[in-house]
Structures are given as structure tokens and as C-alpha cells.
Backbone as a printed PyTorch tensor [residue, N CA C, xyz], in Angstrom:
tensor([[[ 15.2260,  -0.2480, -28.8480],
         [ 14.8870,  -0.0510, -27.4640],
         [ 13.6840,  -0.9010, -27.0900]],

        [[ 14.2360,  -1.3090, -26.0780],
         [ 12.6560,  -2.2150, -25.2120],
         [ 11.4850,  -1.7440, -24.8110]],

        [[ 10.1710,  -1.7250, -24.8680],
         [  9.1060,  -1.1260, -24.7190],
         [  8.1580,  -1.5890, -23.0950]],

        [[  8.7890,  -1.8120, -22.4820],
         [  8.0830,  -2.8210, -21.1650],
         [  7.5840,  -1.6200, -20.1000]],

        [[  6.7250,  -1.9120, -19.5560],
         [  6.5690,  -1.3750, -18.4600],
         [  5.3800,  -2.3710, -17.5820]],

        [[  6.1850,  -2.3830, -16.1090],
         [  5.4310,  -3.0180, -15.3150],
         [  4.4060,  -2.2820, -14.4020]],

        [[  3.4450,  -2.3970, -13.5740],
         [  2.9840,  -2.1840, -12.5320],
         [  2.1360,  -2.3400, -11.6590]],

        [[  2.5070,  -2.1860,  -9.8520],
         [  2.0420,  -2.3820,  -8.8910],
         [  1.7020,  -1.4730,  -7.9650]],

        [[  0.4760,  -1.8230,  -6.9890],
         [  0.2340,  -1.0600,  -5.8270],
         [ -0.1360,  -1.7090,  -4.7280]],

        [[  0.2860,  -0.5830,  -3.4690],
         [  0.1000,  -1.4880,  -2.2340],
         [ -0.5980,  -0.4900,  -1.2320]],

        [[ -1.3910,  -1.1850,  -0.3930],
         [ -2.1240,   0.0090,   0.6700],
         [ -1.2240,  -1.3500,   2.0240]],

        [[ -0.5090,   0.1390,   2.8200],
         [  0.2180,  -0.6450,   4.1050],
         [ -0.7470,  -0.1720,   4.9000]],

        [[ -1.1030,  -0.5970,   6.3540],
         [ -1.6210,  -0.2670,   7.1820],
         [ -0.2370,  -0.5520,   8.5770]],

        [[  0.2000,   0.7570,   8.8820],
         [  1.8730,   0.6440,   9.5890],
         [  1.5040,   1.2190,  10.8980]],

        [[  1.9320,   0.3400,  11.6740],
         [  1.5360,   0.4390,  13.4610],
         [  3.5010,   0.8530,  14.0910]],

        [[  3.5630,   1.0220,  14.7830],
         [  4.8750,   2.0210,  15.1190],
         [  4.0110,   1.6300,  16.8190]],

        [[  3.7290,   0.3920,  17.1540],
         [  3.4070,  -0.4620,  18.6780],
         [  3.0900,  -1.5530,  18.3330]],

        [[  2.5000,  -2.4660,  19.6190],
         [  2.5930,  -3.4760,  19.6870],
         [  1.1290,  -4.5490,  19.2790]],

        [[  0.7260,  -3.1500,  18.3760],
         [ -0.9690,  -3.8900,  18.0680],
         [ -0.7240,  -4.8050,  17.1010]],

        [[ -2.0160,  -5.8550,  17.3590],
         [ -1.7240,  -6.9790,  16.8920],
         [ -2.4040,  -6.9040,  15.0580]],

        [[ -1.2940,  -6.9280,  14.4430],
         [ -1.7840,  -6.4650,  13.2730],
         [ -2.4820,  -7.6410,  12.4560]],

        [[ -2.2310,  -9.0020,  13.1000],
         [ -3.4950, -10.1200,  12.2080],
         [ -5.2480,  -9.6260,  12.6900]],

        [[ -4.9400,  -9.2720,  13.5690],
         [ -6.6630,  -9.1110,  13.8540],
         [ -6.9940,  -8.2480,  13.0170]],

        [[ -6.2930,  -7.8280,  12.3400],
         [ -6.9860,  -6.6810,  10.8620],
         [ -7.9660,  -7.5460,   9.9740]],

        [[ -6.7710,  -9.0430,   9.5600],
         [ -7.7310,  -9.7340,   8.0170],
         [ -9.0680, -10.1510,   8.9940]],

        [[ -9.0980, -10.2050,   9.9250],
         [-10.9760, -10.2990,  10.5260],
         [-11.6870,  -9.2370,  10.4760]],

        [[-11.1970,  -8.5300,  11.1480],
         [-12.0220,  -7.6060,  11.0940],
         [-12.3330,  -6.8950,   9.7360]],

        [[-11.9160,  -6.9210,   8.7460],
         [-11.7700,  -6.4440,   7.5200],
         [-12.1990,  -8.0700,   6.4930]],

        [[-12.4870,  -8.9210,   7.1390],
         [-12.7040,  -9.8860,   6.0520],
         [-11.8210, -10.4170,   4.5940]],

        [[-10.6850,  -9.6300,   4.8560],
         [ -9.3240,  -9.1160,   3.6620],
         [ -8.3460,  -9.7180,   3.7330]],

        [[ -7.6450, -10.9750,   2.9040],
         [ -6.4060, -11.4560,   3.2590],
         [ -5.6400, -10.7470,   2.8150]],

        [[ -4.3810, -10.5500,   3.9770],
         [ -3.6490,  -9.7460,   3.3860],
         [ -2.6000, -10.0610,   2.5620]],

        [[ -1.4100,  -9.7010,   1.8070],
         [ -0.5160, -10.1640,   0.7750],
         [  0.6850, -10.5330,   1.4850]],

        [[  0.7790,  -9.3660,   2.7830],
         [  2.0450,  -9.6460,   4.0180],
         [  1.3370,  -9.1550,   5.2540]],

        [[  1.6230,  -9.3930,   6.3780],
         [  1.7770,  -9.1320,   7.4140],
         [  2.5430,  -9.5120,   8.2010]],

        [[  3.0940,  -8.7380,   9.0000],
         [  3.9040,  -8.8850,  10.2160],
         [  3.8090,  -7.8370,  11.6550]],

        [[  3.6570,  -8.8820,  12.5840],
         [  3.5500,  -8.1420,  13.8970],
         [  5.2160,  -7.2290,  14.2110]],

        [[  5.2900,  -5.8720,  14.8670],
         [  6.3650,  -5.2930,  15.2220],
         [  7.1200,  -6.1970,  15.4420]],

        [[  7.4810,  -7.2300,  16.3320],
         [  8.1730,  -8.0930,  17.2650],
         [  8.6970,  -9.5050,  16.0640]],

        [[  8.5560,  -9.0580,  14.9740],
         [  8.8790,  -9.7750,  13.6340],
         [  9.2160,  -9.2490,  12.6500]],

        [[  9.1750,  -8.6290,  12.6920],
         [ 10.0860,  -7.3650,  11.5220],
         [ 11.3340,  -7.5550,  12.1670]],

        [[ 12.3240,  -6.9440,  10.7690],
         [ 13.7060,  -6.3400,  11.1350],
         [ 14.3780,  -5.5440,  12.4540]],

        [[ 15.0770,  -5.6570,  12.6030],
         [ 15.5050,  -4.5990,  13.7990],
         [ 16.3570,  -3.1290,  12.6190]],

        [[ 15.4570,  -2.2680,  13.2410],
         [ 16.0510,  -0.7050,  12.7710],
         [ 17.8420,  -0.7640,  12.8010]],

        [[ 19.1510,  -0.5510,  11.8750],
         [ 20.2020,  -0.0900,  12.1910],
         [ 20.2580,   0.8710,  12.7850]],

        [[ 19.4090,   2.0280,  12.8150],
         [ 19.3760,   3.4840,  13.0870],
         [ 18.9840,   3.2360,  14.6700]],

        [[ 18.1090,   2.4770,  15.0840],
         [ 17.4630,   2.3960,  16.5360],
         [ 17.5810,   1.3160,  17.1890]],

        [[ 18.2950,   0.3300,  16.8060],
         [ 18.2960,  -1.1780,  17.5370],
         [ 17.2770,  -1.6950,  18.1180]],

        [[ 15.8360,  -1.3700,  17.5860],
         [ 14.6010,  -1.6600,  18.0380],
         [ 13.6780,  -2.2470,  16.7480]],

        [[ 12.9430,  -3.1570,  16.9500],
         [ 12.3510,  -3.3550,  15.4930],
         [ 11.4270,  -2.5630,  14.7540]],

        [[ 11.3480,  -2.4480,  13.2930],
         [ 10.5070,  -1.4600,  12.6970],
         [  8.9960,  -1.7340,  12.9720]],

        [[  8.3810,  -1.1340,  12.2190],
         [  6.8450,  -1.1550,  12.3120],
         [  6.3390,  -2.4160,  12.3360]],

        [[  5.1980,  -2.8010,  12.9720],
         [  4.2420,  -3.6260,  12.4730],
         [  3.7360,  -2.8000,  11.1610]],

        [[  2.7760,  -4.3480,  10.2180],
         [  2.4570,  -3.7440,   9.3450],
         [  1.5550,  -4.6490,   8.3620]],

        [[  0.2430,  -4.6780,   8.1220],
         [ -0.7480,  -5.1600,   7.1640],
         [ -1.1510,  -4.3810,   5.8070]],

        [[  0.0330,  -5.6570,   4.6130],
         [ -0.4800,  -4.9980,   3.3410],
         [ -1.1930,  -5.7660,   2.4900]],

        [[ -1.9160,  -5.1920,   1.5130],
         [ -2.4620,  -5.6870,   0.2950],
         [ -2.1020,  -4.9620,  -0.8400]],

        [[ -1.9220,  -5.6870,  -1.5090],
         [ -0.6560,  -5.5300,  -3.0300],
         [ -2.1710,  -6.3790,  -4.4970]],

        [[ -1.8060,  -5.2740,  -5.4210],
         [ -2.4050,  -5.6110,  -6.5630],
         [ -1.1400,  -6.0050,  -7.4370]],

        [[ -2.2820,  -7.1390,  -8.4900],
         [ -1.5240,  -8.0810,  -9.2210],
         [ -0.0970,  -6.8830, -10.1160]],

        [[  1.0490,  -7.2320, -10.3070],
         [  2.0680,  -6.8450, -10.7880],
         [  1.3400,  -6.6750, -12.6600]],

        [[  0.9150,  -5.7860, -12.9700],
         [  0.3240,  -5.6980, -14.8150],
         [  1.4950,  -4.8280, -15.4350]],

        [[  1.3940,  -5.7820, -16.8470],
         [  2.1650,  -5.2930, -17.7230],
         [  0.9490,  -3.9630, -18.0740]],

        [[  1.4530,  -2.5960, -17.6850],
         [  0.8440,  -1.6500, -17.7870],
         [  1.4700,  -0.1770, -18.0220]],

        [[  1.0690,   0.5330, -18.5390],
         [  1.7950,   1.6520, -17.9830],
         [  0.5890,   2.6350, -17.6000]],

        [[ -0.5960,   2.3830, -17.1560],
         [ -1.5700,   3.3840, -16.8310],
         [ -1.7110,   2.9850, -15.1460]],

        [[ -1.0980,   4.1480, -14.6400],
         [ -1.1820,   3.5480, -13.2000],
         [ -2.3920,   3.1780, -12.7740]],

        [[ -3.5850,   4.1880, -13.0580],
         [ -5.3340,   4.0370, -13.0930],
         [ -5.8500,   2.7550, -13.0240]],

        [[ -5.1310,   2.0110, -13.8010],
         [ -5.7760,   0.1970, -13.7150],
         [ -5.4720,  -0.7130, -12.4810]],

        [[ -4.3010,  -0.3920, -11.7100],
         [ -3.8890,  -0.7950, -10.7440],
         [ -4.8270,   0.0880,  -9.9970]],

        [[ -4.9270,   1.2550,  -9.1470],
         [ -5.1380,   2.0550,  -8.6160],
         [ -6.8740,   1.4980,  -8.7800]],

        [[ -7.3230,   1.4190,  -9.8380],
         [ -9.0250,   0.8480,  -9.5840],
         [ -9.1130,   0.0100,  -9.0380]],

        [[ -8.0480,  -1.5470,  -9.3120],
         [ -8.6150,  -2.5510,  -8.7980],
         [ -8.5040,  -2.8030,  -7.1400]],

        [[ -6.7880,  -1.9750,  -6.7230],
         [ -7.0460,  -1.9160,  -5.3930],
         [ -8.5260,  -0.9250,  -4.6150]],

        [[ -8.5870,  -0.2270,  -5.3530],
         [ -9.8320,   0.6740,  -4.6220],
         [-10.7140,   0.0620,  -4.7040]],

        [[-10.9960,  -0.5900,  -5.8520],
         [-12.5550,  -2.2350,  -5.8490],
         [-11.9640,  -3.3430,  -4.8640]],

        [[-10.9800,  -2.9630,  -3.9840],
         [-10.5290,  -4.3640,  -2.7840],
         [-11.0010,  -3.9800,  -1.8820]],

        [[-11.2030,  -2.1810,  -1.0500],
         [-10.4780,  -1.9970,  -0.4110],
         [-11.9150,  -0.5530,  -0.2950]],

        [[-12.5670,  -0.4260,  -1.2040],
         [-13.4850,   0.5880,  -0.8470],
         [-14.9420,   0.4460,  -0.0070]],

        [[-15.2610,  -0.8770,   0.0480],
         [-16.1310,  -1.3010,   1.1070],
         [-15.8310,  -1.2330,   2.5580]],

        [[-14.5720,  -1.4130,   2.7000],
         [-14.2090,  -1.3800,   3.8780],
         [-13.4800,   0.0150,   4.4210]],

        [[-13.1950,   1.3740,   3.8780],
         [-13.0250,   2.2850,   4.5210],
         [-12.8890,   2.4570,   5.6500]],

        [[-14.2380,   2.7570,   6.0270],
         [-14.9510,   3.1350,   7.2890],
         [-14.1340,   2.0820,   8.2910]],

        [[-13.8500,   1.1470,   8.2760],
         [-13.1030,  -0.0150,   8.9830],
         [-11.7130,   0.3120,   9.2610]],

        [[-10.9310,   0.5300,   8.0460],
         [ -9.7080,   0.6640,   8.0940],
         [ -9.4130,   2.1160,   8.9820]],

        [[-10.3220,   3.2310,   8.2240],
         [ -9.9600,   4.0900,   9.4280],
         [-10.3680,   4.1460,  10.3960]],

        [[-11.2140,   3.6010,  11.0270],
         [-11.4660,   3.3530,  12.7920],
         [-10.2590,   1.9410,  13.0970]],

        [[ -9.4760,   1.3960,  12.3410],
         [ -8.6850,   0.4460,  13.1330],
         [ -7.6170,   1.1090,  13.2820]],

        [[ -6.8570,   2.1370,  12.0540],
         [ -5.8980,   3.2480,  12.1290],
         [ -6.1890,   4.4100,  13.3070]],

        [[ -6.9520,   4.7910,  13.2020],
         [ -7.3620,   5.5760,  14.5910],
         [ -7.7740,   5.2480,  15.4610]],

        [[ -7.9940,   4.0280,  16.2760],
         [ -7.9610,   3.8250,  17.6660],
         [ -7.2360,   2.5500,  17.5820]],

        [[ -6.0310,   2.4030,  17.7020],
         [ -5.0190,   1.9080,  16.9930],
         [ -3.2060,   2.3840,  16.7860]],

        [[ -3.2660,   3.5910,  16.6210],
         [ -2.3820,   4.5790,  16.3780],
         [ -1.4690,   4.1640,  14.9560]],

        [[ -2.5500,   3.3130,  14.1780],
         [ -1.9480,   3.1080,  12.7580],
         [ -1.7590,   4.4820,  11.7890]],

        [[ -1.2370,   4.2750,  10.9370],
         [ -1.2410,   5.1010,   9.4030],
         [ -1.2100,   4.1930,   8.0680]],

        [[ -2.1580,   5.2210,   7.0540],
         [ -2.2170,   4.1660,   5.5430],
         [ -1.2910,   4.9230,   5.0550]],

        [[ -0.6140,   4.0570,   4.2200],
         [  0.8120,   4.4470,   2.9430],
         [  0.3510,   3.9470,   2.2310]],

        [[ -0.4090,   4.6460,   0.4210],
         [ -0.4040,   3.3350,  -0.7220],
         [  0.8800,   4.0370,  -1.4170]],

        [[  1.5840,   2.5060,  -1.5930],
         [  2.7040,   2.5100,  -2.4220],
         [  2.4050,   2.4730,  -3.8340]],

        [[  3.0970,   3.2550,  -4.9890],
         [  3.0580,   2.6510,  -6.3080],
         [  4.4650,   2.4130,  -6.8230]],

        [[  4.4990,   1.4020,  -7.4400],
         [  5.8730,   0.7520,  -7.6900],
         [  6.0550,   0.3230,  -9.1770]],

        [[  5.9490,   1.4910, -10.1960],
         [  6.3270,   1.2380, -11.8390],
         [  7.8740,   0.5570, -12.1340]],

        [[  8.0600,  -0.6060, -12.9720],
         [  9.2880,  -1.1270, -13.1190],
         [  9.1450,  -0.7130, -15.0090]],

        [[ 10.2840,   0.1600, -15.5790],
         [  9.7590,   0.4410, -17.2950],
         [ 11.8040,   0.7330, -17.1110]],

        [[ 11.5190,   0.8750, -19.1750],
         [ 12.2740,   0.7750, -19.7550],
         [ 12.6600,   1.4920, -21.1380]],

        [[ 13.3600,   1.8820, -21.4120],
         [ 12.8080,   2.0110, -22.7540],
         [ 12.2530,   3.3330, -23.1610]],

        [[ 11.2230,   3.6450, -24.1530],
         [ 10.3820,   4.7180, -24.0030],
         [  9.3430,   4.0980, -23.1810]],

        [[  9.0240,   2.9430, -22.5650],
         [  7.7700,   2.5410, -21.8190],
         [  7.8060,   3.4650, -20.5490]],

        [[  7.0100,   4.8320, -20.7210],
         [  7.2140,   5.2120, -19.5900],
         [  5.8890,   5.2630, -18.9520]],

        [[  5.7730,   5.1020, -17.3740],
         [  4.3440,   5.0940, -16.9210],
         [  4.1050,   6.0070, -17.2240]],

        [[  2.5450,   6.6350, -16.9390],
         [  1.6170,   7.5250, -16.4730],
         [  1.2410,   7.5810, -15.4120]],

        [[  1.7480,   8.4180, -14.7840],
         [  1.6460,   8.5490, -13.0970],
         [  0.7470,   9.9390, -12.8040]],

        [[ -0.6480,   9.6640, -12.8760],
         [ -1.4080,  10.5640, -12.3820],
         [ -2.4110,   9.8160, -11.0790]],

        [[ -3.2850,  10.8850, -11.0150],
         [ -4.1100,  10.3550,  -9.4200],
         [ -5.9010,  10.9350,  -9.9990]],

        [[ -6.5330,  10.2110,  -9.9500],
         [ -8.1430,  10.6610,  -9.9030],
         [ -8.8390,  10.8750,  -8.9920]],

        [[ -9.3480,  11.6150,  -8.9550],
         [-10.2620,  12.7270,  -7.6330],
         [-10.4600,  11.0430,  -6.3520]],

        [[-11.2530,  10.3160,  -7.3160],
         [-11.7900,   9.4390,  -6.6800],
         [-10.6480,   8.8100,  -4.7970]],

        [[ -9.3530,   8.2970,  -5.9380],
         [ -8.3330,   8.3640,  -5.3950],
         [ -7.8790,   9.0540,  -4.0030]],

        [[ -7.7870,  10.1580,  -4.8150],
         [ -7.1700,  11.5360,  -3.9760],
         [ -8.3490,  11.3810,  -2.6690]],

        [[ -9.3960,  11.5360,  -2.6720],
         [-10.7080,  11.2370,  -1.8170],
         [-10.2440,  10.3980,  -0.4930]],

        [[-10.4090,   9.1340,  -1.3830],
         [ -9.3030,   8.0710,  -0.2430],
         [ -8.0710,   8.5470,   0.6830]],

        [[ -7.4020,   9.0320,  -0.2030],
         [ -6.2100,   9.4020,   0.4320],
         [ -6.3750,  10.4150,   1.6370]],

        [[ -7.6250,  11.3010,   1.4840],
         [ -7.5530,  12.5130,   2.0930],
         [ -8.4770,  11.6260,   3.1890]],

        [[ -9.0990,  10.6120,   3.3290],
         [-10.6060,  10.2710,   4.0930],
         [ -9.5530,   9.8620,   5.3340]],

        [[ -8.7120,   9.0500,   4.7150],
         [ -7.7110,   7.7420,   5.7020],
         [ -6.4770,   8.6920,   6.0810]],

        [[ -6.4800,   9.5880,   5.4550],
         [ -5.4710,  10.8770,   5.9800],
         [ -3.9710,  10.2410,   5.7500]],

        [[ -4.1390,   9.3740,   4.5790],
         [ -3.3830,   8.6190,   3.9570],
         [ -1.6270,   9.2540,   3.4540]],

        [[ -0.8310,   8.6480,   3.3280],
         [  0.7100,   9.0360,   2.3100],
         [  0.5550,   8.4740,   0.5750]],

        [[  0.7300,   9.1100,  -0.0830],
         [  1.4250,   8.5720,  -1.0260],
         [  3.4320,   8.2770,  -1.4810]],

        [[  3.3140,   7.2370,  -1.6850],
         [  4.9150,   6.9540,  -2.0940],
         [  4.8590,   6.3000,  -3.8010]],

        [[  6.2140,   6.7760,  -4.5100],
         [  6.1600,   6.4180,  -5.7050],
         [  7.5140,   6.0240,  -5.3740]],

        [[  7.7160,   4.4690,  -5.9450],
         [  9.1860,   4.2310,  -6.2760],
         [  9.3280,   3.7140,  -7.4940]],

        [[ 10.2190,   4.1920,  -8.4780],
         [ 10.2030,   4.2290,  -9.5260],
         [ 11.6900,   3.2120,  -9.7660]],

        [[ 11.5150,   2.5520, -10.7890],
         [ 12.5110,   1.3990, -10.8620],
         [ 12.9500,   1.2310, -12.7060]],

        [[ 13.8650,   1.7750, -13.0500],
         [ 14.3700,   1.7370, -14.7770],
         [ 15.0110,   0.1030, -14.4400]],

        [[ 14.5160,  -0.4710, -15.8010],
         [ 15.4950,  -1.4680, -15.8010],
         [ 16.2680,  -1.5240, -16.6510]]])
């Protein structure tokens, strides 16, 4: 059996209007990994209208299985600027989603826990968590 395990994380900043989601990497000093304004995204099948705008930053893809190492380095991207992100989410009508995205195999299985520190964040930015989990 193969022993691999990959992993990544992403903090979205997802607008559901027509705010202009480049004026984020200024105001935040932060390039982001993607962005796209609403009016450039996909069109919804479900609504024939396009999905969210949306400004993310994505940590490097590590051969890892401790989610914690990902999860630090985005929070060392991304913890100076708080206070920013949630005053652009709240007067704004944004929301934060951090994604985690383990790709394993094998017995390589992640460790998918959360540290206070974390959880903190999540609760400050009134944040989602999502896990998508991917066997290869």
C-alpha cells in the first residue's frame, strides 16, 4: 500500500453582489491566489445568474498529513490583517470560508484537528469551515 498524503488550505472571502473584489489585494496588501469579480464567474445551473464573487488565498499544496502545518502558515499570511478582512466582510456583505483539502491514500491518513488559536479566527470573522476530502 501507498503511504502519500497531500495537503492544502484556502481562506475565500465570497461576496453574493457586485463588490469589487480586486480592491481587497490593496487594501489588504495580499496577493491573492484567485480572484474573480461576480460578473466573471460561472453562471449558476440552479439560477441562471452568476455565482459569487470571490478573493482567495491558498497555502502551498505539502506532502503532509498534519493539517496544523498548513493551517499555521495560512494564519502567519493572514493574521495581521484580521481586523481588515472583517471590516471589508462586514460593510461589504462578504463571508470567510477556510477550505481544507487533504488528497491521501493508503494508510496515509490526515489528521484533521483544529487549535484554539484557529477556532479564535474562525469565531472573530464569524467564519465556515469546509473539509473536502479526496482518496486517491
Amino acid at each position: 500500500m501507498s503511504n502519500h498524503c497531500t495537503i492544502y488550505a484556502e481562506m475565500h472571502m465570497i461576496f453574493d453582489n457586485d463588490f469589487d473584489v480586486y480592491s481587497i489585494t490593496k487594501q489588504l496588501g495580499i496577493a491573492p491566489t484567485e480572484c474573480k469579480l461576480r460578473d466573471e464567474t460561472r453562471m449558476s445551473p440552479l439560477t441562471n445568474k452568476p455565482i459569487e464573487g470571490f478573493w482567495t488565498l491558498k497555502t502551498e499544496e505539502k506532502e503532509e498529513r498534519d493539517l496544523g502545518v498548513v493551517l499555521n502558515e495560512l494564519i502567519e499570511n493572514i493574521s495581521a490583517k484580521l481586523p481588515d478582512i472583517k471590516k471589508i466582510c462586514d460593510e461589504n456583505g462578504g463571508t470567510v470560508v477556510f477550505d481544507i483539502i487533504p488528497f491521501f491514500d493508503g494508510d496515509s491518513k490526515p489528521a484533521l484537528y483544529f487549535e484554539r488559536d484557529f477556532l479564535d479566527i474562525v469565531n472573530y470573522l464569524n467564519a465556515t469551515i469546509q473539509i473536502d476530502l479526496y482518496m486517491r
